[in-house]
C-alpha positions, 0 to 999 in steps of 0.5 A, spaced: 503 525 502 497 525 504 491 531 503 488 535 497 494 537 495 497 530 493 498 527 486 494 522 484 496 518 476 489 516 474 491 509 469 484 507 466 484 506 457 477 508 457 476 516 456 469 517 460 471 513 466 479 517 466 474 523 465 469 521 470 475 519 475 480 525 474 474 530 475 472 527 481 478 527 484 481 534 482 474 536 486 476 533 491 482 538 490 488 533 488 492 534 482 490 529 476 495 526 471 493 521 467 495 516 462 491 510 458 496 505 457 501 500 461 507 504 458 504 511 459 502 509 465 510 508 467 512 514 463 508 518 467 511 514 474 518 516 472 517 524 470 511 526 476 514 521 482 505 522 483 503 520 491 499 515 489 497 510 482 489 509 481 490 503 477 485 499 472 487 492 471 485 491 464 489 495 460 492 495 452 499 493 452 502 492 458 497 491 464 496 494 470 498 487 473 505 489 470 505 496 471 504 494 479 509 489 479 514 494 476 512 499 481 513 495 486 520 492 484 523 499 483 526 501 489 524 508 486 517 507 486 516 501 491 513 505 496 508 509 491 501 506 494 497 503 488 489 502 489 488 497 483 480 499 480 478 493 476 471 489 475 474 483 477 472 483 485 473 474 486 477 472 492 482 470 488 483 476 484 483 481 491 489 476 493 492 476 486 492 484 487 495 483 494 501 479 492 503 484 487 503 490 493 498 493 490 496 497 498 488 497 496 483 494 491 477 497 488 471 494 484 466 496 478 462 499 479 464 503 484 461 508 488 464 516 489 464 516 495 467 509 496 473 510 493 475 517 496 475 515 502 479 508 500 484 514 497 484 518 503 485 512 507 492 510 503 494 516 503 494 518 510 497 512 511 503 512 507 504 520 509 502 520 516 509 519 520 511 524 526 517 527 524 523 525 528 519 518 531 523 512 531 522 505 533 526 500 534 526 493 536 531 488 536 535 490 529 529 493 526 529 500 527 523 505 523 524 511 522 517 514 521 519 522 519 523 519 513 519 512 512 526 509 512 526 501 515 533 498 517 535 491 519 542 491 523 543 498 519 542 496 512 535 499 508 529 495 508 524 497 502 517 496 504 511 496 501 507 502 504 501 497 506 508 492 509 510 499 512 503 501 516 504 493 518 510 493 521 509 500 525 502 497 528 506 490 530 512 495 532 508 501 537 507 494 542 512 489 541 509 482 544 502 484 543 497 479 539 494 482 533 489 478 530 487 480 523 482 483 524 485 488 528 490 488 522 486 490 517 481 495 521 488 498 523 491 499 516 486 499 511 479 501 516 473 497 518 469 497 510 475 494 507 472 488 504 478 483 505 479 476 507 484 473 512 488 470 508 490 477 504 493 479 511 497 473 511 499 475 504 502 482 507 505 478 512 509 473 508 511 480 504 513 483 510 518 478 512 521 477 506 522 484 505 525 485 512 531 480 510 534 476 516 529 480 521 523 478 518 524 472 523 521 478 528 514 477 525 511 471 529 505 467 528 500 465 533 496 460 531 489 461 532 489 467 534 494 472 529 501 476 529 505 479 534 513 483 533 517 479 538 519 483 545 527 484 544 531 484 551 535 491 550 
């Protein structure tokens, strides 16, 4: 998914800044779509399948709120990453984004720069999987080709944040992870976000691997770890 010749949906209501984005991005090389509102927005989701949903928070109708809870309530769409781009930059927002499986969050005003490396950065971590590499531990087994997660065989939809989250814990079962090196991992070392937000896409992880999300372990005061499994 990752690369020039990815497909980015640019959902933004106000034309000069759409423009401005999907002009950007098209320099960049990807391939632009764009729509203005909430139901357009999912429209287009349905008839592109795009690799990757730029998303304004405020928008006329549905909001992008809404749009993001149903794309990530889809299991068509879960894994699509969403970067939501809003003026809202609080903790409680960035948080809020988060809980909605929203895989990155931009503020206004932005700077070019800044935002397409954000985009490169999900992409390449929802497209970079070695063909043929597989992860197991315990009942949990990843195959990374395919981007596919099973729990004692039955399929586990992950967010594509959830999904680098349990590769980085599952390639060193047993190791500590503070959340620090959760997000420098998964998100790169400029990614303004807090510790509770790397606590958000745990509890996600978790309740999305079902009966395995037992695996994801805390360790208090110093961060998670993916339990060692005997064979």
């Amino acid at each position: 998914m990752a690369g020039p010749a990815a497909t980015i949906l640019v959902v933004e209501d106000e034309p000069d800044i759409r423009e401005l984005l999907s002009a950007t991005l098209r320099r960049e090389g990807y391939l632009v779509r764009a729509a203005a509102t909430g139901d357009e927005a999912l429209a287009e989701v349905r008839r592109a399948s795009p690799d990757l949903v730029l998303l304004d928070l405020l928008l006329p109708g549905v909001d992008g709120a809404e749009v993001c809870r149903r794309l990530k309530g889809g299991p068509a769409t879960r894994a699509i990453p969403v970067v939501m781009l809003t003026a809202r930059g609080s903790e409680g927002d960035v948080v809020a984004g988060l809980e909605l499986g929203a895989d990155d969050y931009v503020t206004k005003p932005f700077s070019a720069r800044v935002l397409l490396a954000r985009i490169r950065t999900v992409l390449r971590r929802a497209g970079a999987a070695v063909p043929g590499e597989i992860l197991s531990v315990g009942a949990v087994t990843i195959d990374l080709g395919r981007r596919l997660v099973t729990c004692a065989g039955a399929r586990r939809d992950l967010t594509a944040t959830e999904f680098a989250l349990l590769v980085l814990l599952a390639r060193r079962p047993g190791w500590v992870f503070s959340r620090d090196q959760i997000i420098n991992a998964i998100r790169g070392d400029d990614y303004p976000v807090t510790e509770r937000s790397v606590d958000v896409q745990v509890l996600g992880l978790r309740k999305n691997l079902g009966r395995c999300g037992t695996l994801v372990e805390t360790v208090r005061g110093a961060g998670y770890r993916l339990r060692e499994v005997a064979a």
